[in-house]
Structures are given as C-alpha cells and as structure tokens.
Backbone bond lengths (Angstrom), bond angles and torsions (degrees), N, CA, C in turn:
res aa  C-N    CA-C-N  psi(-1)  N-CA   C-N-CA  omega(-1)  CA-C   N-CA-C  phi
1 X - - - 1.461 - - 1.521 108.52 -
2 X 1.395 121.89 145.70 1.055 131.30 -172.12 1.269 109.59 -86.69
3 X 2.023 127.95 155.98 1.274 113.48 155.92 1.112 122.30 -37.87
4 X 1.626 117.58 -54.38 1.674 116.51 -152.95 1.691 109.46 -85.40
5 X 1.096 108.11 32.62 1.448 111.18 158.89 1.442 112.26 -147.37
6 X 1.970 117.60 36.49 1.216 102.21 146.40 1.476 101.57 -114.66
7 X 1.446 74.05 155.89 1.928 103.20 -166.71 1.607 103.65 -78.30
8 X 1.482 147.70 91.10 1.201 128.05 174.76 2.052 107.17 -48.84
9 X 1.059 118.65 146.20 1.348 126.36 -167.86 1.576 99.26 -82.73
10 X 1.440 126.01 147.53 1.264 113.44 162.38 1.628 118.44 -53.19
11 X 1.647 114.73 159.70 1.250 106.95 171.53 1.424 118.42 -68.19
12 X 0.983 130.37 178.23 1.532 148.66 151.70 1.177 137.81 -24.17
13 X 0.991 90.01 -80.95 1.739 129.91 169.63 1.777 116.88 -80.83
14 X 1.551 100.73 143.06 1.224 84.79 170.58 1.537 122.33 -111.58
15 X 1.435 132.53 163.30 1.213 119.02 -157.71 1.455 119.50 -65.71
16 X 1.183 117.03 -9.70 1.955 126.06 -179.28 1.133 92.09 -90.29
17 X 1.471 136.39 6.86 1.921 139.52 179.96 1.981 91.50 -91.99
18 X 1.124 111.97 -40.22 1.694 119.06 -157.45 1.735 84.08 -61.46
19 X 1.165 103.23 145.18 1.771 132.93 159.31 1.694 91.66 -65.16
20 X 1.695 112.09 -179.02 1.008 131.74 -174.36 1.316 110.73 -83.15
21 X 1.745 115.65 -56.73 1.758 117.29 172.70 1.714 111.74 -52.01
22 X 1.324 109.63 -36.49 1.328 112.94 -177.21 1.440 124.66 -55.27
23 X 1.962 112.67 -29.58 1.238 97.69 -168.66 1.205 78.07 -119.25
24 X 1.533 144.64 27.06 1.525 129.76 142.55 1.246 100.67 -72.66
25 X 1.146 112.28 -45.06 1.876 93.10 170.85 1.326 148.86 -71.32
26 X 1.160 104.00 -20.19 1.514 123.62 147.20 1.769 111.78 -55.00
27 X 1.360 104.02 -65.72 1.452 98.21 173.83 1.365 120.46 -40.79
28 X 1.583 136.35 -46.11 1.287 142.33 149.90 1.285 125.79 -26.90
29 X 1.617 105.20 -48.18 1.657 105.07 -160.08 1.768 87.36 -94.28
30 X 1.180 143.45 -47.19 1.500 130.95 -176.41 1.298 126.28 -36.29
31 X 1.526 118.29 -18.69 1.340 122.29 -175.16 1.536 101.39 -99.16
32 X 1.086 110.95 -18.35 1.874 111.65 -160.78 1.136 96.89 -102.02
33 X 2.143 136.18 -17.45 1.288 136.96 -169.09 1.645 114.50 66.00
34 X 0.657 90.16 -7.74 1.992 101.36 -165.10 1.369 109.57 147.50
35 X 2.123 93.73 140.36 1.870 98.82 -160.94 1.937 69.39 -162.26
36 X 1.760 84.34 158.55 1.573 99.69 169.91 1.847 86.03 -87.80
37 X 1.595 99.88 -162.32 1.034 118.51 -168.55 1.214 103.88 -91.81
38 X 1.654 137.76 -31.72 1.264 152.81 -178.42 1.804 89.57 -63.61
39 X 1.298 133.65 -81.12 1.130 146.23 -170.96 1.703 108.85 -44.07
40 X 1.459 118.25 -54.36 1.554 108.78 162.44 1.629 116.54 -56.43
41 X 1.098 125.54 -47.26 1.748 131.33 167.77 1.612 96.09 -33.06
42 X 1.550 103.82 -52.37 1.817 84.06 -160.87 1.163 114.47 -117.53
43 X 1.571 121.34 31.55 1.333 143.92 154.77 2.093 90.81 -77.45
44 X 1.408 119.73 -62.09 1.291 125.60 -170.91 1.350 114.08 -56.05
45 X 1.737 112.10 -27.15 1.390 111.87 -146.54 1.636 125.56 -68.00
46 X 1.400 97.58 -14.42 1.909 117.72 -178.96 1.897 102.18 -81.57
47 X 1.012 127.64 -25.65 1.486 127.22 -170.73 1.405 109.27 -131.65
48 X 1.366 131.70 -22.46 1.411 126.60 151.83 1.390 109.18 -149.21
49 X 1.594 105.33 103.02 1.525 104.86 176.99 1.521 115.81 -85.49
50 X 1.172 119.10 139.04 1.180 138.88 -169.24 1.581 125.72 -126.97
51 X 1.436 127.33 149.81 1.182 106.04 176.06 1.892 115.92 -92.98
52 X 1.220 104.57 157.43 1.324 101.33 177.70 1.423 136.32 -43.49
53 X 1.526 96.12 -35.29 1.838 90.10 175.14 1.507 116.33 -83.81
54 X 1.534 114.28 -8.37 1.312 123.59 -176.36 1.984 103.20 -76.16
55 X 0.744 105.55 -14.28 1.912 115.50 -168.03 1.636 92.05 -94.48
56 X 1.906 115.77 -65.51 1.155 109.56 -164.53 2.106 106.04 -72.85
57 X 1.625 119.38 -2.29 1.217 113.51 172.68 1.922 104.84 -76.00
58 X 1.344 92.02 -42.40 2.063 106.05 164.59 1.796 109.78 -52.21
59 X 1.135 113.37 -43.23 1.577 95.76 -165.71 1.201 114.13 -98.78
60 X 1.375 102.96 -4.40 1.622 117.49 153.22 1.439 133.56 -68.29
61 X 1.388 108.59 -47.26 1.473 109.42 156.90 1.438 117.74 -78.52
62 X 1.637 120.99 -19.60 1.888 84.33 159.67 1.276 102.84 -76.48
63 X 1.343 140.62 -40.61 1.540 113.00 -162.47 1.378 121.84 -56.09
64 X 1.577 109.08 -47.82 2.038 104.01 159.66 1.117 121.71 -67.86
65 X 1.471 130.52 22.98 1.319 141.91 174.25 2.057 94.01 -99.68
66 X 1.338 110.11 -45.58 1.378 105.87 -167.65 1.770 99.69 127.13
67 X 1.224 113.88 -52.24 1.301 134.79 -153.09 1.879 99.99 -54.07
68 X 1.255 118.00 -31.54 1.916 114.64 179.76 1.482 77.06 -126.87
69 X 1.174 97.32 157.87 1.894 131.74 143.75 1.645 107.40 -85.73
70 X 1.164 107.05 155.05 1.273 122.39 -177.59 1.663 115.49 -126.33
71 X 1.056 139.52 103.36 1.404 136.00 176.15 2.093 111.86 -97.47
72 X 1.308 118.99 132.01 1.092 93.31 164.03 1.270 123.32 -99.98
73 X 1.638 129.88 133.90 1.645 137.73 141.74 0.798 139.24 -73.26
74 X 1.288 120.14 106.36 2.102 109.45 -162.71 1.187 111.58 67.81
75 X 1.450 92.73 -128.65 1.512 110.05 -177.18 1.613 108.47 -89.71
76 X 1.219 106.38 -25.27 1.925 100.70 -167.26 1.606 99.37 -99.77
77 X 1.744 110.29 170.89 1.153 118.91 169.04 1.720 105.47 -85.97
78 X 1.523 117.83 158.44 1.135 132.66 177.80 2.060 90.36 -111.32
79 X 1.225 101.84 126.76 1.572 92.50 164.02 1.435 122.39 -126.04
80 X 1.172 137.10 167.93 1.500 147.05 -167.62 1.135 140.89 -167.41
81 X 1.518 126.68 93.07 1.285 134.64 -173.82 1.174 120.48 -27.81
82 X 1.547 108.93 119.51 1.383 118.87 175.47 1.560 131.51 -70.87
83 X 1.439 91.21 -21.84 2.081 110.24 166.72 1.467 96.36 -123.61
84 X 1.488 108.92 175.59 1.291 102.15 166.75 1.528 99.76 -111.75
85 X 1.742 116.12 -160.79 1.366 115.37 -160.39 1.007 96.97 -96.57
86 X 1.585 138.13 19.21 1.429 141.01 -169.43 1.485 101.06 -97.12
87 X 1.665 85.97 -64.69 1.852 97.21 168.38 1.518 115.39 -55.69
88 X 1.301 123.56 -59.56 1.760 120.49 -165.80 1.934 85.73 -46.96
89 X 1.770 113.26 -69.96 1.685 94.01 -164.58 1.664 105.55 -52.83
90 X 1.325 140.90 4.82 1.441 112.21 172.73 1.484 96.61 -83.45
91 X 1.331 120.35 -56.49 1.235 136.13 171.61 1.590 112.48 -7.35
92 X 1.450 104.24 -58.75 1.014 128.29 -163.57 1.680 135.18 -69.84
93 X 1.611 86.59 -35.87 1.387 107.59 171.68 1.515 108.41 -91.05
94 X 1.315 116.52 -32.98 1.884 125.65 -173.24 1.924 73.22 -55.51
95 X 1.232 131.97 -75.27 1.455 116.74 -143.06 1.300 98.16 -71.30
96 X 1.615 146.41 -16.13 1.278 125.87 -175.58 1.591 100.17 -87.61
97 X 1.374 116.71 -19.82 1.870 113.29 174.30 1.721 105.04 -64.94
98 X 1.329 111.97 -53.41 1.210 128.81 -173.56 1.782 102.56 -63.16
99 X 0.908 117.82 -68.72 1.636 114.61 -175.31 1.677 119.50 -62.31
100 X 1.389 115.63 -44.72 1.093 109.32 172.16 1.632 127.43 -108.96
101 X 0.897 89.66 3.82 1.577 89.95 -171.56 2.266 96.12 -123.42
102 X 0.997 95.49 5.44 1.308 92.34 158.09 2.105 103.64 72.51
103 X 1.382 113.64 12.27 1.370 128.62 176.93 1.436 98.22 79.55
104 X 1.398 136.36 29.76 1.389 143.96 174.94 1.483 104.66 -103.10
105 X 1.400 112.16 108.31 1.482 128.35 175.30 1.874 107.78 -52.46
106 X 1.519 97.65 -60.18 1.542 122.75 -162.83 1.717 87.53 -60.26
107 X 1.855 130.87 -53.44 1.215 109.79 -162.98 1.886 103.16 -62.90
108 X 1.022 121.82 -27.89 1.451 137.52 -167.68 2.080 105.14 -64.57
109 X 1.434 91.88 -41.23 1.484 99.91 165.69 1.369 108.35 -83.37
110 X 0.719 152.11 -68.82 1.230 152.01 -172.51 1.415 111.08 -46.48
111 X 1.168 133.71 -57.18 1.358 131.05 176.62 1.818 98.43 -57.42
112 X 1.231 135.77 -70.64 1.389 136.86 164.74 1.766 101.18 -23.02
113 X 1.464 142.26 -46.84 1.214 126.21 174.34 1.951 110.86 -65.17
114 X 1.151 101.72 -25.30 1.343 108.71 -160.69 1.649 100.04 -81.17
115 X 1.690 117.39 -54.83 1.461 112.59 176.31 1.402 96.36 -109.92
116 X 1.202 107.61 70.15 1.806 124.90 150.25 1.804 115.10 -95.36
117 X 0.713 111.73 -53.56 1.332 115.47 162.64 1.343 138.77 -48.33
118 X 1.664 125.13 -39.84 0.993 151.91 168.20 1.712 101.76 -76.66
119 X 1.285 123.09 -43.19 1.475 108.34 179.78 1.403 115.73 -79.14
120 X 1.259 125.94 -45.81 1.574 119.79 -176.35 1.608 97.91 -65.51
121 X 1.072 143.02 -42.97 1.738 134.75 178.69 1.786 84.37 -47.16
122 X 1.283 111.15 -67.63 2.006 102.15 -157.74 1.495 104.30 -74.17
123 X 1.356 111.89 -24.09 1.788 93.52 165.83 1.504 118.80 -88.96
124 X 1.465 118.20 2.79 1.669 96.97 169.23 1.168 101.52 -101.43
125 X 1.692 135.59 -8.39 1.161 125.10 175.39 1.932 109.08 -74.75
126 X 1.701 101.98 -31.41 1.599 111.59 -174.43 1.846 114.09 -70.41
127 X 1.493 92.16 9.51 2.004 95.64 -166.22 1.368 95.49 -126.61
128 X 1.817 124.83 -15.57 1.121 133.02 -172.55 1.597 115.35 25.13
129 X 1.389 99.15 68.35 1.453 105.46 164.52 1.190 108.93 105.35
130 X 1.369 130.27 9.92 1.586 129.28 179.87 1.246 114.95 -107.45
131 X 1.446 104.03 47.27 2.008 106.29 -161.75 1.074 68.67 -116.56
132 X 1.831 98.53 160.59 1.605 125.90 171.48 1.844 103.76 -88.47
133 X 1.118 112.20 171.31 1.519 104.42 171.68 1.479 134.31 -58.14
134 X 1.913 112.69 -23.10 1.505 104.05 145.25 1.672 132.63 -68.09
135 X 1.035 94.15 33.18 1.497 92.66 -161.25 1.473 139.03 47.03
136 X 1.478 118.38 -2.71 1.547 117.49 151.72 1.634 134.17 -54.51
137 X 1.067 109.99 143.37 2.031 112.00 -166.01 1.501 96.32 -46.77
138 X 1.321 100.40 155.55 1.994 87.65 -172.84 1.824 94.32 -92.98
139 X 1.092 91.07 175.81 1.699 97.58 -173.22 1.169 123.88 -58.72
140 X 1.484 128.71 151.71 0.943 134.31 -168.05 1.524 139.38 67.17
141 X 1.623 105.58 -6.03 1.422 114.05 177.02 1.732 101.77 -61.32
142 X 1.024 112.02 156.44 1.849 123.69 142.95 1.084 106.55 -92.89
143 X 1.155 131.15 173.02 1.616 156.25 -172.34 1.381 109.45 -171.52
144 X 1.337 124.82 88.90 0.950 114.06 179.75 1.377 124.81 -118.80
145 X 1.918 115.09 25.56 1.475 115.42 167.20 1.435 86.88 -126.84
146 X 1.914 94.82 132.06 1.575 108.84 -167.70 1.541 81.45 -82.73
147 X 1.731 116.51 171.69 1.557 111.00 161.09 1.703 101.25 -109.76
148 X 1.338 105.52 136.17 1.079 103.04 146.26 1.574 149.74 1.64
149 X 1.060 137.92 114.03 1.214 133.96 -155.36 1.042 95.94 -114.61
C-alpha cells in the first residue's frame, strides 16, 4: 500500500477539548506545518514565553491526544498537525452549532447579529490598534479569548 492512500485518522479530541497553552501551540505550529519543540517555544516566545520543557510537556499531550504526529530526528521530536487550522476551526464551530445552538445554523447567526456589536468594540480594543479602517482585526491576528457575552 502506498503512502497516498493512508488516511491519517481524525484526532481524538476535539479542538474546544485543547487548554489555552495547547492551542497557542497549535496556533504556532499551523503556520510552520511542522516545528521541533525548541522552534514552537520561540515561535510563542514574544506573546507567551514559556520554558522549554513546558511546550515539549504541551506537544506531548497533543500527540497522545491524536491532535500532532510525532516523528523522531536525532535527538529531538519533529511534530505535525494532524488537521489543519481550516479543519480544527470547522471542527470547532460544528461543536459550538451542535452544543449550543442546538445544530441550528440560523440560531448561531442570529445570535452573531445580536453580539456583533459588542464584539468588534472588545476586539478592536483587544488588538489595540491593529484594526483595518472598517474596523475589523487586521489580518492575520488570532484571538483566541472569546469575551463574554
């Protein structure tokens, strides 16, 4: 059997399961495709510095989570997202339609018309100054603590 007809399995876990360091590190490793643990540390290190064994204790529990593959090089692990961040946010939203909104798209829009207003005021204040001139977050930010509604 060939590589290109094995199926990597979905992960485990689902992405609203990940802790907070966990999916800063994910957020790290999606852009890089694959990073040792040294290289995610200092992808993180400007907005949450961390120590090294604290990242490789993180990329250890996603990999027995399902969520990275793990290869070893040498001495270090090589790791690699098992979805990408396209899939985890579908992932992500299917369980917030499904869990809170009862698998209703329209209540999911509708509430989004309702605290639309209230989020862009707390996300252009949460980017302090990184909005484009419509006032949406400018590109490429993450945001990854919703506020309160």
């Amino acid at each position: 059997m060939s590589n290109a007809n094995v199926r990597i399995p979905p992960p485990r876990r689902a992405v609203l399961d990940l802790a907070p360091l966990e999916l800063d590190c994910m957020n790290t490793l999606w852009p890089m495709g694959e990073g040792t643990v040294r290289e995610i540390r200092d992808g993180l290190a400007l907005r949450r510095p961390r120590a090294y064994t604290t990242i490789m204790t993180i990329m250890d529990r996603l990999a027995r989570k399902g969520v990275v593959e793990r290869r070893k090089i040498g001495r270090a692990y090589m790791y690699r997202p098992n979805l990408s961040a396209e899939e985890a946010r579908a992932q992500a939203l299917s369980q917030v339609v499904e869990n809170f909104f009862g698998g209703s798209k329209e209540a999911l829009i509708a509430q989004l018309g309702r605290a639309m207003p209230v989020t862009r005021a707390l996300a252009a204040s949460a980017t302090s100054g990184a909005s484009s001139a419509d006032g949406e977050p400018a590109a490429g930010r993450v945001i990854t603590k919703v506020p309160a509604i």
